[in-house]
N, C-alpha and C positions, 0 to 999 in steps of 0.2 A: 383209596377213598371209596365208601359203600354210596347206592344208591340215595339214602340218606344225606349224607356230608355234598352229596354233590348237588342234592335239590337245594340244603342249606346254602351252597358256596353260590348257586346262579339266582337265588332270592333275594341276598344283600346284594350283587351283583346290578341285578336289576331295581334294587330299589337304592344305589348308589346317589348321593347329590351327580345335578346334569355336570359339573365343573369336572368329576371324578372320573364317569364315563367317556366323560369328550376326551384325555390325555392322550396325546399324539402315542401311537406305538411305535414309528417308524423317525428317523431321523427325517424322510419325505414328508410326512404328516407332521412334524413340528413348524411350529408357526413363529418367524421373529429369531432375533440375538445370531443377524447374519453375520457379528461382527466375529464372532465366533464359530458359527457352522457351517456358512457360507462354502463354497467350491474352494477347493486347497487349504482350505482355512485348517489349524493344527490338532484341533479338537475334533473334525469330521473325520480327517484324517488318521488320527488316532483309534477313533471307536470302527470306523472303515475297515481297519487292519486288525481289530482287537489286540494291539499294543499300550494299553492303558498301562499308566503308573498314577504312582497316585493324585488325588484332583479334591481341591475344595470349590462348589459351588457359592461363590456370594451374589447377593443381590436382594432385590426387595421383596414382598409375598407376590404371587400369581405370576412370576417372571420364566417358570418353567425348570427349576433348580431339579424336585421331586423326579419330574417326569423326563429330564433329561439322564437321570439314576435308570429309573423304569427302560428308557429305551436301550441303554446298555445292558440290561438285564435281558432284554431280549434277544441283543444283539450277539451278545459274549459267548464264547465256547466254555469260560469261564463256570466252578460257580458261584454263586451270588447269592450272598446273606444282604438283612438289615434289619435296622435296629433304628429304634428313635430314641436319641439323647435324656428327649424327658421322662422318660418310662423305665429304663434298662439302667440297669448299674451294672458293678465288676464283676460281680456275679455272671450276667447274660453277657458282660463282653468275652470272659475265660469261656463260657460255652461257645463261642459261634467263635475263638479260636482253638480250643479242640477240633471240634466238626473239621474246619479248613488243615488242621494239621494233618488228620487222618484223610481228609479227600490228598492231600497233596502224594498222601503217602501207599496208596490205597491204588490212585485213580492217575497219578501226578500231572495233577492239573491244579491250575491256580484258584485263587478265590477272591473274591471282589465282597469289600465287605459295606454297603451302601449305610453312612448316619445320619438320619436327620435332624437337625437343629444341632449341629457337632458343637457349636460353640456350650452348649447348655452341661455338657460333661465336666466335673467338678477335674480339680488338680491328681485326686486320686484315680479317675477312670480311665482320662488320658493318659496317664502314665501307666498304667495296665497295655494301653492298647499300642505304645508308642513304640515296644521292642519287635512286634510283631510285625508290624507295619516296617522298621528299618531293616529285619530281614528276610523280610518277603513274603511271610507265612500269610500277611494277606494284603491286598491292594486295598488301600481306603479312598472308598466316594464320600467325603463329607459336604451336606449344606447347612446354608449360612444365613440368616438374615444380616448378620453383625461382621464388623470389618473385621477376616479373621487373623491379620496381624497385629490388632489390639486384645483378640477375645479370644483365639484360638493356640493351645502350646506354641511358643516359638519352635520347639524341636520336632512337631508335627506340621507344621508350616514351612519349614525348610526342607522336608522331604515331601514337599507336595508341591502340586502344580494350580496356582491360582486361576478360577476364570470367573470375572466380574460378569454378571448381565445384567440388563438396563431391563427399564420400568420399556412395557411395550409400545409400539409405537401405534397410533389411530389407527392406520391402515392394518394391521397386524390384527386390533381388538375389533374392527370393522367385520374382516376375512371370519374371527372364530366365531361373530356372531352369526353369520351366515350358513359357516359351518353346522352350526346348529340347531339351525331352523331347519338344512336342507338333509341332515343326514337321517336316516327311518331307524336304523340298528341302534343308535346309541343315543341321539339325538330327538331333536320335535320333528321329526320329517313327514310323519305318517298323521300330523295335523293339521287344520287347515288355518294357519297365520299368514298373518296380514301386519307386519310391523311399520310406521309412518318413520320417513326419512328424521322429522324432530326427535320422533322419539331412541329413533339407532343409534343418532347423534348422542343424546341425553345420556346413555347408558354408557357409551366411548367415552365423555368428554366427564364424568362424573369415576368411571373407574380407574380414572390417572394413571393407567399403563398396570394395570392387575386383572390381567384375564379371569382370575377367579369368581372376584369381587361381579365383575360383568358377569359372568354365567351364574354367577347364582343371583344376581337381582333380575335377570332375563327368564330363570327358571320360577321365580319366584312373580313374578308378572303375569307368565302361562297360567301356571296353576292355581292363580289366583280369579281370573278373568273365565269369565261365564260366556261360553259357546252362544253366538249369536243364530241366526237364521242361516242353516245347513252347514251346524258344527263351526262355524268361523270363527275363530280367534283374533279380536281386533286390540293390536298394542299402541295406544295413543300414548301422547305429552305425558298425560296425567296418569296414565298408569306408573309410565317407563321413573316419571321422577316421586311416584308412591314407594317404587320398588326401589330404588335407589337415591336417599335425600340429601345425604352428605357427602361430600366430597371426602371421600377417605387421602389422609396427608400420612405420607411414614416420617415419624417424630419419637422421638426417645430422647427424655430428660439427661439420658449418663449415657449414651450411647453414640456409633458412629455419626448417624443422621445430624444428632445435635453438635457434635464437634464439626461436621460440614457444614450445618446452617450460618453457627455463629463467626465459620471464615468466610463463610461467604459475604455476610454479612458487613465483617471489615472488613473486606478487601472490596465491598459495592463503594462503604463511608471512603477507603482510601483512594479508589479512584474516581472518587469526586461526581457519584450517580446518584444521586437524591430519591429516585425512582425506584430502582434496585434495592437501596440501603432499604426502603420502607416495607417492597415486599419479603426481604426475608424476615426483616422483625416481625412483621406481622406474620407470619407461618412459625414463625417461634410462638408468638401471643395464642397465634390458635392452637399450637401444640402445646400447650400450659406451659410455656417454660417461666421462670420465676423472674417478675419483672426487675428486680431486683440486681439480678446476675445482669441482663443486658445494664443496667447501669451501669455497674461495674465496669463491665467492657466499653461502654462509652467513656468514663471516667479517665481511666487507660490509653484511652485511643487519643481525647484530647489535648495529653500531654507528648505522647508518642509518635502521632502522627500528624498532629498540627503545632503544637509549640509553640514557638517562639513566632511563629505566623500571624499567629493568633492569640497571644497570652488571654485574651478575655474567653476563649473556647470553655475552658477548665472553670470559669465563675458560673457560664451559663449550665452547663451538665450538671455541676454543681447545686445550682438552685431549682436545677427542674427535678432534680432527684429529692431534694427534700419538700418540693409543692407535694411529687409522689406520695411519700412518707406523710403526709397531712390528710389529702383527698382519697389516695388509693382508686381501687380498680370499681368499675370501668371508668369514671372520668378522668383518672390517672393516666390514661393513654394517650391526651391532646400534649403532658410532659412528655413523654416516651417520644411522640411525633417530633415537639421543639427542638430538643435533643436532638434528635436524631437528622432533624433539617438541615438545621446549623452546624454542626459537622460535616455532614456533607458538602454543603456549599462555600462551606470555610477553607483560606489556603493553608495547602500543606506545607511540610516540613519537618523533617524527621531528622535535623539536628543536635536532637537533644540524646542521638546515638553518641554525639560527643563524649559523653560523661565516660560511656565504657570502653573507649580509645585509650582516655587518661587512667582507668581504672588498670586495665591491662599493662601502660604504659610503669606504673608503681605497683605491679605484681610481678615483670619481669624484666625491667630494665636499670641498671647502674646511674641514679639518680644525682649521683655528687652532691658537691656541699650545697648548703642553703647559702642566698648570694647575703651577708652580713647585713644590709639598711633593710630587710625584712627579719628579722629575729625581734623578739620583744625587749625594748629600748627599758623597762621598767624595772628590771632585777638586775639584769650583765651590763649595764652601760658604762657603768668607770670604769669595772675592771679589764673586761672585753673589747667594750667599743659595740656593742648589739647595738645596732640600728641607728648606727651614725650614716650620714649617707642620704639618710629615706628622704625623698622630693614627698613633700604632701600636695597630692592633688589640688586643694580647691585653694592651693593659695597662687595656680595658676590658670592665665586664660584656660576657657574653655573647661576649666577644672579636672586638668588632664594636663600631664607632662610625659612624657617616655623616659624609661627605666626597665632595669632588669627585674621581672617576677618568675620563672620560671628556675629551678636549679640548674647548676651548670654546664651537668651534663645531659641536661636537656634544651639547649638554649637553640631555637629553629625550629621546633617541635612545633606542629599546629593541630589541634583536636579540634576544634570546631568550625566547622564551615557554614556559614550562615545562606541559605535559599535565597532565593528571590522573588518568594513571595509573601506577599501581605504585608505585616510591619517589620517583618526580619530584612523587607527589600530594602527598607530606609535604612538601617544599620549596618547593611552591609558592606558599602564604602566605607563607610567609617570605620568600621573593624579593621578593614584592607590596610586603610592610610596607616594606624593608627600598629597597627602591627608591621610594617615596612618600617617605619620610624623602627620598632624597637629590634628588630633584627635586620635592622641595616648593616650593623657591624662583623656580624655573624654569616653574611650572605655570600660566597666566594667559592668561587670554582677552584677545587685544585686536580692538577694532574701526575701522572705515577713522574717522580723524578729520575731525569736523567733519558726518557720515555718520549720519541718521535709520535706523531699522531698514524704516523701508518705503521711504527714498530707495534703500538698497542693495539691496532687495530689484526695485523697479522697474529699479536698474541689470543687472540680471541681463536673460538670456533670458528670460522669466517660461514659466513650466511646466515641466514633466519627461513629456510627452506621447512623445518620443522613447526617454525612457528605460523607460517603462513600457512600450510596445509593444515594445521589445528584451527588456525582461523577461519579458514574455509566451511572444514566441516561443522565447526559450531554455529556458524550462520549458517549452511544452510537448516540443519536442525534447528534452531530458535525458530524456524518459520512453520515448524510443523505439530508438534505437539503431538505424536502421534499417539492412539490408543494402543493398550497395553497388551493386547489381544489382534494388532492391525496386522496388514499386509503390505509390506513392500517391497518392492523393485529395486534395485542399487542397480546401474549402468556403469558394465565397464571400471569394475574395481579389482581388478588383481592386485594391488596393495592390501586391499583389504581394510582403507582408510575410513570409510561411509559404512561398509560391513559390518565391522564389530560396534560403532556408535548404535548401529541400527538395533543390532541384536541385544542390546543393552537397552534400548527402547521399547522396545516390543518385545518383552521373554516372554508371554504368553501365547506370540504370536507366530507369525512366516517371513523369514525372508528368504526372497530367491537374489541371485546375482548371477550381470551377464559377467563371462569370462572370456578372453580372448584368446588363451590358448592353453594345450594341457600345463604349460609349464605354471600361467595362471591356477588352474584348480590343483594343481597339487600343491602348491604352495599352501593355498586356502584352505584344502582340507588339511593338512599337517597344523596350522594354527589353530584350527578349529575343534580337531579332533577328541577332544577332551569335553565337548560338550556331548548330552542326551542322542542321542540318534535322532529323534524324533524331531530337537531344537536347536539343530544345524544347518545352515542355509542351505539352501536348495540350488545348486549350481547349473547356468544352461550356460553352452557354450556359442557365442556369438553366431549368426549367422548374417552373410552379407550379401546380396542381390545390385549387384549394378550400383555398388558405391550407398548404397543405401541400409540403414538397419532393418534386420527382420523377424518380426515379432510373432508370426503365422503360429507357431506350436503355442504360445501362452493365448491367441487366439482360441484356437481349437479346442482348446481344454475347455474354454469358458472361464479363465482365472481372471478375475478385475482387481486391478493393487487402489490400495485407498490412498498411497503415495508411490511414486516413482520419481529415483533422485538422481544427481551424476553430476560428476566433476569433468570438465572440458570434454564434454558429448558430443556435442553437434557439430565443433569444431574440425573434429575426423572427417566427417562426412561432406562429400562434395554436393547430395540432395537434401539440404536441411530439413524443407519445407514435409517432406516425402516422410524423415525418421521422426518428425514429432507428431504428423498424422498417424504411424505406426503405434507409439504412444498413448496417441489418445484411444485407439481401438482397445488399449489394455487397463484404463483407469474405468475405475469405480466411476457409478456418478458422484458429481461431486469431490471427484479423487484428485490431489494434490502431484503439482508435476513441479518438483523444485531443481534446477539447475544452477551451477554455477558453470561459466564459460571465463574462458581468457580470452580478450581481443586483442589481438596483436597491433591491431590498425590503431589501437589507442595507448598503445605501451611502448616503451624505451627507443627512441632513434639512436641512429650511432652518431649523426650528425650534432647531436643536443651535446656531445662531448669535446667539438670540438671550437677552440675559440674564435671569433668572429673573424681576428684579426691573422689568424693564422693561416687563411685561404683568400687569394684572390676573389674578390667582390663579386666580380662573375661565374668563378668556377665553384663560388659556395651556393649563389643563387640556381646554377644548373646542379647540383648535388644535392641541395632541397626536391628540386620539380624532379630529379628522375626518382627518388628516394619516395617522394607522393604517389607518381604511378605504381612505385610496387604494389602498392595497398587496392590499386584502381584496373589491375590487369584481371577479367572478367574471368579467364582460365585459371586463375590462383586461386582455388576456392577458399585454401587455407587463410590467404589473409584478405582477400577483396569482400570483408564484411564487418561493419560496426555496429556497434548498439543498436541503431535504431532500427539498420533494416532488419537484425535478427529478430528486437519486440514486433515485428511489423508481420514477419513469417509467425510465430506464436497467436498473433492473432487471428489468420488468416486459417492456419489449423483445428481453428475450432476451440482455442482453448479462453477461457477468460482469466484477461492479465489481473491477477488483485494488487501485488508488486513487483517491485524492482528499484534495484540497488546498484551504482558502480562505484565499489573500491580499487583505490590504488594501491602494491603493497611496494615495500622499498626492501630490496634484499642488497646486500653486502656481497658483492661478486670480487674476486681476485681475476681480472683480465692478465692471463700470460701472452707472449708474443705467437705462441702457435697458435690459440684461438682469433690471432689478428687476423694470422696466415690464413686461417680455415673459413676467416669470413671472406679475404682478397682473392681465394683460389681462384681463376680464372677458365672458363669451358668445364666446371668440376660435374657434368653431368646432369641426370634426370632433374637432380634434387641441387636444382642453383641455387650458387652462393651469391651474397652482397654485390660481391664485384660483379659477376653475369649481369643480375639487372639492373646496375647503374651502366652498363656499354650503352645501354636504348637511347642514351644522351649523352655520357661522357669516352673520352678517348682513352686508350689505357692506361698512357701517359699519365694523364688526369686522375685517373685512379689511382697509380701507382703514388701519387703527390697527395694523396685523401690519405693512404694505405702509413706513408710517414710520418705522418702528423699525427695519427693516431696510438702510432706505434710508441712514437713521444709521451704523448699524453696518459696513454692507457699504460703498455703494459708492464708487468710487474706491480701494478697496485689497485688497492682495492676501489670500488666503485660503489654509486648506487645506482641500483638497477631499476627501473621502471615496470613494473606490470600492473594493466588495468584490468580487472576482473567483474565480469557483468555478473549479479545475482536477481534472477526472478523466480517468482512464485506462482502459478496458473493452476486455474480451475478446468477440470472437465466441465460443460457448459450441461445443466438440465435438461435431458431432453424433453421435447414439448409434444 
């Protein structure tokens, strides 16, 4: 570059929009999307290591997509091309893979090949660029404004790593203003401004999380505004909302935005929000969407998701669409509003899913014959006998008689269930009665012949061990939702039950898990193994201090989980109170602590097995009371705790309870006579059995007469087994 090129290159430099010059250079100077580049987070980590694979940025304008490319450019040992999608065709993509061929070849080092607007590349570009990228010849940074597994190659989105960023947050758009007032190099610093708190506000609260949008109406304010008395630059009200008037909304008629409004939109009307339902129509209305199409989906909705609740729903949408169609826009919008009330506020009922039960039902099921008094009686009747039989309704009470409609070999089939709400509540009895009548005769238990009920039951897998731990983990997942990009914690999973769920929830994201011994992480890593390097869990091996969990290295880092989960956690530990304060020093604010726990103090007695009548009246009532101390001996910490005192410690640690759940589950146990033995063992050590702590009130004797009767009753057959399982959900509490 001659003296020349470089005055040209620092002149457009300097006379760059302020939006262009402020761009963070450093990952430190990036402002926002901590959900992403936060401490530990997969993406910090990544660009940290310069282990990049490929990455598509999505999200909205001024969210930092551009400049997060740029700081990788700076970062990278890499080199680093780019191109903007709207500008370059196949042409500029086969050059800037040359270049990268020969550097690889040359230099052998990799290339990073940065796109802007990747989605804007036609079917023929991306397919230029798609071979090159699956063999390495270059790493692709693509961004996005558009959802890119609607808008972006599938075959370039399956070798890429997605990361969403979010519109920025106040405090975020706050900081860059500031930023730019106070820096001299790049910034207004070397001016003398004076901006009024209305007005800072004005500028945040008007640029809806677009940092761009804010620096250029902030630059465009400066430079608008005439130096008062000793160069002072004063930004009021009426500047700040001269330089920025309208609330800029991201809205696209065919686009992601518009497919999210219009569900948001139902699912405001389906969950019965009146309030909701009206502001996304209306951010549709302001984003020109065509009033029309919202009818439509109105139209839709009040057969779909109100129905038979409401049959008048579909009259009213109905006629407010055609007052539309008469008045048009703008006064056309007090219909759109009607509409859109009354659905709201109307009962639901989605019902009328019936139809494609039955639809299904005569696409793949062996329907048998049609039952004869339903065929038409008007052509086959002498020869056949068609519709001899047929009861006519209204020549009976109630204009209704019971009879067979259904073919035969569907006779107990039920497709439709009617709600209970609005007008489908009145019907519903009557449906009920009205179909018991007709398949009363059809209603009958049978069993395998020849078949004891504990033969069949041993025929079986015996247990539901599988199933209960699947139910475990799906509740406690329903309660989190987590983001796709999140962090979290799993406690003590060497199964690796909560782990893989997790890692299926957050692919774009971390999970760590504690483990309790090597024999735990090699397990974990051999299951795991086959995933990215990079988006493989992060394994720490437990550490324990005086019965206590110890969380001091995730401390130390500075890592905060936005969730942290665990099956029978706290249960282990003899200091509850101790491992969920640990806990809370490791969550985000605001970060989700979901556990599921077993309490034993509320699950299976062995006394519930046996019959009342089968023990003396006194030695059952002394075999309850010492059976209840087990639960009450203050040194057993494993079972001396229930429900409430453990919500009671959750509270007390600082967390806020939002819920809690106790299921029961029932598993299918086969009780053999040795596990009688291994409950009556007597003096069996540390780890006392049943019989040890019934001695504190009964005689052995006594025991030994408990030990018989159960040995009767239980063993060799199957049982059900009692387990009560606490589930809560806790917030780290804000700090103030």
């Amino acid at each position: 570059m001659d003296l020349f090129d470089y005055s040209l290159a620092s002149q457009i430099k300097k006379d760059a929009p302020l939006a262009d010059r402020l761009r963070p250079r450093t990952l430190d100077e990036f402002v926002g999307q901590s959900h992403i580049l936060a401490a530990g987070r997969l993406l910090r980590r990544a660009i940290q290591a310069d282990q990049l694979s490929s990455l598509i940025f999505f999200g909205p304008p001024g969210t930092g997509k551009t400049t997060l490319a740029r700081i990788i450019a700076n970062t990278t040992k890499a080199q680093f091309l780019s191109l903007n999608a709207v500008l370059a065709g196949v042409k500029n993509i086969r050059e800037s893979i040359a270049l990268a061929e020969n550097f690889r070849q040359e230099q052998q080092r990799r290339t990073i090949l940065f796109v802007d607007e990747v989605h804007r590349f036609n079917k023929a570009q991306q397919d230029a660029l798609l071979p090159h990228v699956e063999n390495g010849t270059v790493i692709l940074i693509g961004a996005t404004t558009e959802n890119p597994y609607f808008e972006v190659n599938k075959a370039l989105v399956s070798r890429s790593r997605i990361f969403q960023l979010n519109p920025l947050h106040d405090d975020d758009l706050g900081q860059i203003i500031d930023f730019a007032l106070q820096d001299q190099e790049r910034g207004f610093g070397d001016l003398k401004i004076r901006i009024d708190t209305d007005a800072r506000d004005h500028l945040i609260r008007v640029g809806n999380g677009d940092a761009r949008a804010v620096l250029n109406a902030l630059e465009l304010a400066v430079v608008t505004s005439e130096p008062a008395a000793g160069n002072r630059i004063h930004l009021d009200l009426s500047v700040a909302e001269e330089s920025i008037q309208k609330r800029a909304i991201l809205y696209d008629k065919d686009g992601d935005v518009h497919f999210d409004t219009i569900s948001a939109f139902i699912k405001s009307l389906r969950g019965s929000d009146p309030d909701a339902a009206l502001y996304w129509m209306a951010k549709m209305v302001y984003g020109g969407e065509d009033p029309r199409f919202i009818f439509r989906r109105l139209i839709i909705f009040a057969s779909e998701d109100i129905g038979m609740a409401d049959p008048g729903a579909l009259s009213v949408v109905m006629s407010a669409a055609q007052a539309f169609d008469y008045v048009g826009m703008p006064e056309g919008r007090f219909h759109l509003s009607e509409a859109c009330l009354y659905l709201a506020t109307a009962p639901k009922s989605n019902s009328g899913f019936a139809f494609f039960d039955a639809l299904q039902a005569v696409q793949k099921e062996d329907e048998g014959e049609m039952p004869n008094h339903l065929r038409d009686a008007n052509r086959d009747k002498e020869g056949f006998g068609h519709g001899q039989g047929y009861l006519y309704p209204h020549a009976y009470n109630e204009h209704w008689v019971p009879q067979q409609y259904l073919p035969m070999g569907l006779q107990g089939r039920v497709f439709y269930q009617p709600s209970q709400q609005g007008y489908e509540a009145g019907v519903r009895d009557q449906v009920a009665r009205r179909r018991e009548a007709q398949l009363a005769a059809m209603l009958a238990l049978s069993e395998s012949e020849g078949q004891t009920r504990e033969e069949e039951w041993q025929g079986r897998t015996l247990g539901k061990t599988g199933e209960i731990l699947g139910s475990i983990r799906d509740h406690l997942f329903a309660s989190l939702s987590p983001d796709r990009q999140g962090l979290i914690l799993i406690l003590h999973d060497g199964s690796g039950l909560l782990l893989g769920e997790a890692l299926r929830q957050v692919p774009e994201g971390t999970v760590y898990v504690l483990v309790d011994s090597a024999d735990d992480e090699k397990s974990l890593h051999k299951q795991f193994l086959n995933r990215d390097p990079l988006l493989r869990p992060i394994m720490l091996r437990a550490q324990n201090q005086d019965g206590c969990l110890d969380l001091t290295e995730l401390v130390e880092k500075g890592i905060r989980f936005d969730a942290v989960l665990g099956r029978g956690v706290l249960s282990r530990y003899t200091d509850k109170k101790a491992v969920l304060e640990q806990i809370v020093g490791v969550l985000a604010e605001n970060g989700v602590l979901a556990l599921a726990e077993n309490v034993p103090a509320e699950g299976q007695r062995l006394s519930e097995y046996i019959p009342e009548q089968r023990l003396d009246q006194d030695l059952r009532k002394r075999q309850l009371a010492a059976e209840a101390k087990i639960y009450l001996n203050t040194e057993n910490t494993r079972l001396n705790w229930g429900s409430q005192k453990l919500l009671d410690m959750v509270r007390s640690a600082g967390l806020l309870l939002e819920r809690h759940t106790q299921t029961r589950f029932l598993n299918e146990v086969l009780i053999s006579s040795g596990k009688i033995d291994e409950w009556f063992a007597l003096n069996s050590g540390a780890k006392m059995s049943y019989a040890d702590q019934l001695q504190s009130e009964l005689t052995v004797p006594e025991i030994e007469q408990i030990k018989d009767v159960l040995l009767k009753e239980l063993a060799g057959k199957v049982v059900q087994w009692k387990t009560s399982w606490l589930f809560f959900k806790a917030l780290r509490k804000k700090e103030s």
